[in-house]
SENU-216683 format. One record per residue (C-alpha): residue number from 1; residue in one letter; chain; x, y, z. Coordinates in pm, whole numbers. Example, Ala and Ser with C-alpha at 12.3 -4.5 7.8 and 13.67 -1.06 7.14 Angstrom:
BEGIN
REC   n res chain      x      y      z
REC   1   a     A   1230   -450    780
REC   2   s     A   1367   -106    714
END
This chain:
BEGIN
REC   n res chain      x      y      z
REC   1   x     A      0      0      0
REC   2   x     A    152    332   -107
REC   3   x     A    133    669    130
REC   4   x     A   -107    803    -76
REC   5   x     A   -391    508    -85
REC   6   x     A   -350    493    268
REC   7   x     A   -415    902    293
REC   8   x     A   -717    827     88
REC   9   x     A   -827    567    296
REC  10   x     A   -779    758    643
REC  11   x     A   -966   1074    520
REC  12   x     A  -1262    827    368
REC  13   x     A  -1251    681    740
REC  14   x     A  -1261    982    951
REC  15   x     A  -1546   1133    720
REC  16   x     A  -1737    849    710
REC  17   x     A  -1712    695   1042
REC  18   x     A  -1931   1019   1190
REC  19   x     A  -2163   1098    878
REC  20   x     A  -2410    838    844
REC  21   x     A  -2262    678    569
REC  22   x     A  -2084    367    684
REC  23   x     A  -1711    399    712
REC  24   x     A  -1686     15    635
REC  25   x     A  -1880      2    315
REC  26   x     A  -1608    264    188
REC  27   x     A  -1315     90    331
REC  28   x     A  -1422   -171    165
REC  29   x     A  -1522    -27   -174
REC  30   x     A  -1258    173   -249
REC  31   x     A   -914   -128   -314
REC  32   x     A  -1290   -284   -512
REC  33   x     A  -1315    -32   -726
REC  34   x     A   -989    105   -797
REC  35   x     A   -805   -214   -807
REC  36   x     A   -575   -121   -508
REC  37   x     A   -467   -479   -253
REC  38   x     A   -685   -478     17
REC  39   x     A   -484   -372    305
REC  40   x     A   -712   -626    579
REC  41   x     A   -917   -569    864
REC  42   x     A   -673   -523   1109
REC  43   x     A   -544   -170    904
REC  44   x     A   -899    -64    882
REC  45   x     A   -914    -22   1258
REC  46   x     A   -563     98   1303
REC  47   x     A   -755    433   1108
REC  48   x     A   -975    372   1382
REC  49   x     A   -713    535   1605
REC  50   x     A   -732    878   1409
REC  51   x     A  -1125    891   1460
REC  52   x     A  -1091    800   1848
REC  53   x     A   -839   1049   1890
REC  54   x     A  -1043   1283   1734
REC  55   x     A  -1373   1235   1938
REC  56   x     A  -1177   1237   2213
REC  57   x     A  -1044   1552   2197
REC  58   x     A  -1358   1691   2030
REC  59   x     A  -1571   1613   2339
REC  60   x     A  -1256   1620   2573
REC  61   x     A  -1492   1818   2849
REC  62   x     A  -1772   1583   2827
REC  63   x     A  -1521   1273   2864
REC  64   x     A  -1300   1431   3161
REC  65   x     A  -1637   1512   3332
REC  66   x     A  -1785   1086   3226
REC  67   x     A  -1412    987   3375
REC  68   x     A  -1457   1210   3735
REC  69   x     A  -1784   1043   3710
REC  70   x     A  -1719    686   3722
REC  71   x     A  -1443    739   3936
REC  72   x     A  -1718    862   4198
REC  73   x     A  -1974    578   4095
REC  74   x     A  -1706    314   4183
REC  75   x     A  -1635    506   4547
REC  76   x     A  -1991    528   4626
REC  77   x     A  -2172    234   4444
REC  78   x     A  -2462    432   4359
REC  79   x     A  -2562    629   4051
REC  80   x     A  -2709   1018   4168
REC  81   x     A  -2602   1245   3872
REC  82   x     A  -2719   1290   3520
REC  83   x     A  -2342   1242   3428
REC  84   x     A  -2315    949   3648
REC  85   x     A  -2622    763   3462
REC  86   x     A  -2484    885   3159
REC  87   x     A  -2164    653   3215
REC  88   x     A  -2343    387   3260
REC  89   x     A  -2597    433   2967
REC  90   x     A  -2191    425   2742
REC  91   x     A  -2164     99   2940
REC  92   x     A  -2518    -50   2879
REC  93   x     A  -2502     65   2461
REC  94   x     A  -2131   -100   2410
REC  95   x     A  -2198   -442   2549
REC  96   x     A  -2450   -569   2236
REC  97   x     A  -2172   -473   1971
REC  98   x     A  -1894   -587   2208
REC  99   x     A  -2048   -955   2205
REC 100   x     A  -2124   -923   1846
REC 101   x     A  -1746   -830   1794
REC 102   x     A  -1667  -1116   1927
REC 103   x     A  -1932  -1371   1737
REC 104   x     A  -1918  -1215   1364
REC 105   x     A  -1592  -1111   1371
REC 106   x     A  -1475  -1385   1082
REC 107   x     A  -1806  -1297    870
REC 108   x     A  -1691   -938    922
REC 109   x     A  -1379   -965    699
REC 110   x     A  -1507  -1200    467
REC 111   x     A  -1858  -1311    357
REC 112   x     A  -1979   -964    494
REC 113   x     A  -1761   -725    265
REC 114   x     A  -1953   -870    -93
REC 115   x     A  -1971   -536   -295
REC 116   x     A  -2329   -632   -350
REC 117   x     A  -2463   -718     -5
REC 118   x     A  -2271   -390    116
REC 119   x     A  -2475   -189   -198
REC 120   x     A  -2792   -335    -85
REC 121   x     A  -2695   -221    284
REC 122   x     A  -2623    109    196
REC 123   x     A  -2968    156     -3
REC 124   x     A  -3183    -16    255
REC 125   x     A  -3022    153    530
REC 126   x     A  -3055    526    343
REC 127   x     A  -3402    480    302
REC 128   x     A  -3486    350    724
REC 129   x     A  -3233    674    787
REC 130   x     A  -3498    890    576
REC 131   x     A  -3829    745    721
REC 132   x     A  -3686    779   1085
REC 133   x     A  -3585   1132   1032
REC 134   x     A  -3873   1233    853
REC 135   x     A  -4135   1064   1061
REC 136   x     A  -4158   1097   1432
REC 137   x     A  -4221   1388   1659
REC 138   x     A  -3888   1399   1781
REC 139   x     A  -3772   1668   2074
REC 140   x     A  -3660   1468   2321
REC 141   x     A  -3325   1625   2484
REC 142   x     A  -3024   1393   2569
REC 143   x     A  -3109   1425   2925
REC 144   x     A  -3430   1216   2905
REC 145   x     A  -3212    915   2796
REC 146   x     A  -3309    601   2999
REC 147   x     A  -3133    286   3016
REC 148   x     A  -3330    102   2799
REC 149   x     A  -3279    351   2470
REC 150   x     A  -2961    358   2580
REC 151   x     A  -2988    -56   2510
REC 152   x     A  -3166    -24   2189
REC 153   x     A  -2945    206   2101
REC 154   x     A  -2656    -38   2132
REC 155   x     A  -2828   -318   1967
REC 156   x     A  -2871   -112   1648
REC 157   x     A  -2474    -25   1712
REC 158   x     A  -2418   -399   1698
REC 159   x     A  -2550   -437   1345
REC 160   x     A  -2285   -165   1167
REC 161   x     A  -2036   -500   1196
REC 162   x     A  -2223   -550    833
REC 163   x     A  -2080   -270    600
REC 164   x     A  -2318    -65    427
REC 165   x     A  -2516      6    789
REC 166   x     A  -2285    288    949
REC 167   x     A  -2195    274   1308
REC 168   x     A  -2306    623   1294
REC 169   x     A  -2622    587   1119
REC 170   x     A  -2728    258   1274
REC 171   x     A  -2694    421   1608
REC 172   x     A  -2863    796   1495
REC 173   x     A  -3175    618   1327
REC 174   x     A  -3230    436   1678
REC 175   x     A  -3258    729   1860
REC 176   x     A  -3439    937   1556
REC 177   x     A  -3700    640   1665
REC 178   x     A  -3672    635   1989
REC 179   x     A  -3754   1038   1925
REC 180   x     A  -3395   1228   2049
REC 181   x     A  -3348   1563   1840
REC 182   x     A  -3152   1523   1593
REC 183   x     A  -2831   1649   1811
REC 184   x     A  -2868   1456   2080
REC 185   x     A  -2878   1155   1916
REC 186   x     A  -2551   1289   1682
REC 187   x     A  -2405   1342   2004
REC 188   x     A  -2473    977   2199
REC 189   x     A  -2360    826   1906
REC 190   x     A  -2025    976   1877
REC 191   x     A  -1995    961   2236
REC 192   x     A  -2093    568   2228
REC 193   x     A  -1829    498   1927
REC 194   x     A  -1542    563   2171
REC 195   x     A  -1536    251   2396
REC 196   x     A  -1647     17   2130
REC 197   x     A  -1372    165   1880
REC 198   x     A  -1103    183   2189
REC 199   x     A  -1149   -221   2219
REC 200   x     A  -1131   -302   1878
REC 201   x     A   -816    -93   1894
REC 202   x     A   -638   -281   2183
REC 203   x     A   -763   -590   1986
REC 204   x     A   -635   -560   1598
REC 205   x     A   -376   -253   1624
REC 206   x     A    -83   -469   1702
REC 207   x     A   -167   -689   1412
REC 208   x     A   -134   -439   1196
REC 209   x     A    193   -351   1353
REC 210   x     A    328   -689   1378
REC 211   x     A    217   -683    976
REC 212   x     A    363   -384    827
REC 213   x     A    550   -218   1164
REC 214   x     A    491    165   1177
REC 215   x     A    527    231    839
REC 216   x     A    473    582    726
REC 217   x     A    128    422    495
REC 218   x     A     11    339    874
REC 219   x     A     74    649   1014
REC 220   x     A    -32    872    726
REC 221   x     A   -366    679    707
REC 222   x     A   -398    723   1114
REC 223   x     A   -297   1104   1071
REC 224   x     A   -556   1180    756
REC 225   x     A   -871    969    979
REC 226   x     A   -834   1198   1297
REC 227   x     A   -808   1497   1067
REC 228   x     A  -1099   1443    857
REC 229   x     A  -1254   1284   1171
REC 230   x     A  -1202   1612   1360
REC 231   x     A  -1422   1789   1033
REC 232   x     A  -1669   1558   1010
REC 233   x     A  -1776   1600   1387
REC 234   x     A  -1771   1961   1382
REC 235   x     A  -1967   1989   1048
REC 236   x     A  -2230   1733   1128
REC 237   x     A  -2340   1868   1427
REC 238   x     A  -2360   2256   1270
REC 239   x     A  -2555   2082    989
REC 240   x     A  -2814   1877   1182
REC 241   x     A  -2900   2232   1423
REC 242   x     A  -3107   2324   1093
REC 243   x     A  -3148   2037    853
REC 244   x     A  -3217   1692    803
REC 245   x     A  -3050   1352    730
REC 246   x     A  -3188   1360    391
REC 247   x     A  -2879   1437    219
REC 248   x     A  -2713   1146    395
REC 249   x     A  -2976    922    286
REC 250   x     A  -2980   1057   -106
REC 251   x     A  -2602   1014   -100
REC 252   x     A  -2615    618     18
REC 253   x     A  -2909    555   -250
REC 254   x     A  -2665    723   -515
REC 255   x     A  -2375    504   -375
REC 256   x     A  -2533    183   -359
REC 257   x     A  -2695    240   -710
REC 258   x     A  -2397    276   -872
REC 259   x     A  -2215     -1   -695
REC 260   x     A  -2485   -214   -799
REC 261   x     A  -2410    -53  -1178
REC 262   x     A  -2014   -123  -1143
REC 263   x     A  -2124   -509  -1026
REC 264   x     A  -2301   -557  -1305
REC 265   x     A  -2081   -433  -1545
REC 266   x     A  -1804   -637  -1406
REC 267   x     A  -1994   -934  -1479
END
């Protein structure tokens, strides 16, 4: 893999890992369609790194304030605060895509990355994005987050292990349902990608080390994800205070259209 494919692949990472466009499905398309050697599942979440630095210094405040606040569940084995049940609702929405991790995590780099089941993904997904958006009266603040949206919630995190879903959009359509503005639920959702991206980290980093070492295609890929990671945070949530997903949506119908084209034409 040469510097720049790996650039190309960190900044399609960090953009896509936030907007609800499933950073996987592009991961995955992009050695497809331009013919590049796919680099393996263990370099996709390396890139990983770049977006969890970048949501963790884009919400540093919110995550010192979660850290003093688990610190002082753990001392008093109670939950009082809003910020105290808001540490465990992080805990509660990682543990369905942690034990999916662990039970698809074969299918995930293999029988799961078809360019057309991740098309058909992509459409079918862009259309539920649209009809939860569109649909339901919903106001409710971040605040009035119990534990069990912050469960459903989760569950729909645990299906973006198929590419084509989105992490991100998997995880904003649940609470679009479940009737969060549109901010809160941008925000719980980039706040909920940080433990569940940390341990996939700690799990397939060093394989990509132990493949390739820290070779300056690792490191620019890393460096080009938090960057664009950085963007797509700030953007997205200046974008959804006065419009809709509907762009989103339009933009993975387009996508998996003309994947679905490119199959074809490939035979």
């Amino acid at each position: 893999m040469t510097v720049f494919q790996a650039i190309v692949l960190g900044v399609l990472q960090g953009l896509a890992e936030f907007l609800p466009i499933s950073s996987s499905a592009h991961l995955a398309l992009a050695p497809w369609v331009f013919g590049w050697q796919y680099a393996g599942l263990a370099f996709d979440v390396a890139l990983h790194l770049g977006t969890l630095v970048a949501v963790l210094w884009y919400f540093r405040r919110e995550w010192i304030a979660l850290a003093r606040s688990g610190v002082a569940i753990l001392r008093q084995r109670k939950v009082t605060t809003p910020e105290e049940w808001r540490v465990v609702f992080l805990v509660i929405g990682t543990i369905p895509g942690a034990i999916a991790g662990v039970l698809l995590e074969d299918a995930a780099e293999t029988t799961l990355r078809a360019p057309a089941l991740i098309a058909v993904m992509l459409m079918i997904m862009g259309v539920i994005l649209w009809a939860a958006d569109r649909y339901p009266a919903a106001d409710r603040p971040l605040h009035a987050m119990s534990w069990r949206h912050a469960l459903l919630v989760g569950l729909a995190q645990s299906f973006a292990l198929v590419p084509g879903v989105s992490r991100s959009g998997a995880t904003m359509t649940a609470a679009r349902l479940l009737r969060f503005d549109r901010q809160s639920a941008a925000v719980f959702s980039f706040l909920l990608s940080m433990p569940i991206t940390a341990a996939a980290a700690v799990v397939k980093v060093p394989d990509a080390v132990a493949e390739g070492g820290f070779s300056a295609p690792l490191v620019a890929g890393v460096l080009a994800a938090a960057l664009s990671s950085w963007l797509a945070i700030a953007v997205l949530l200046r974008y959804l205070a006065r419009h809709s997903f509907g762009i989103f949506a339009l933009y993975r119908l387009l996508l998996g259209a003309g994947i679905l084209a490119l199959v074809a034409a490939r035979g």
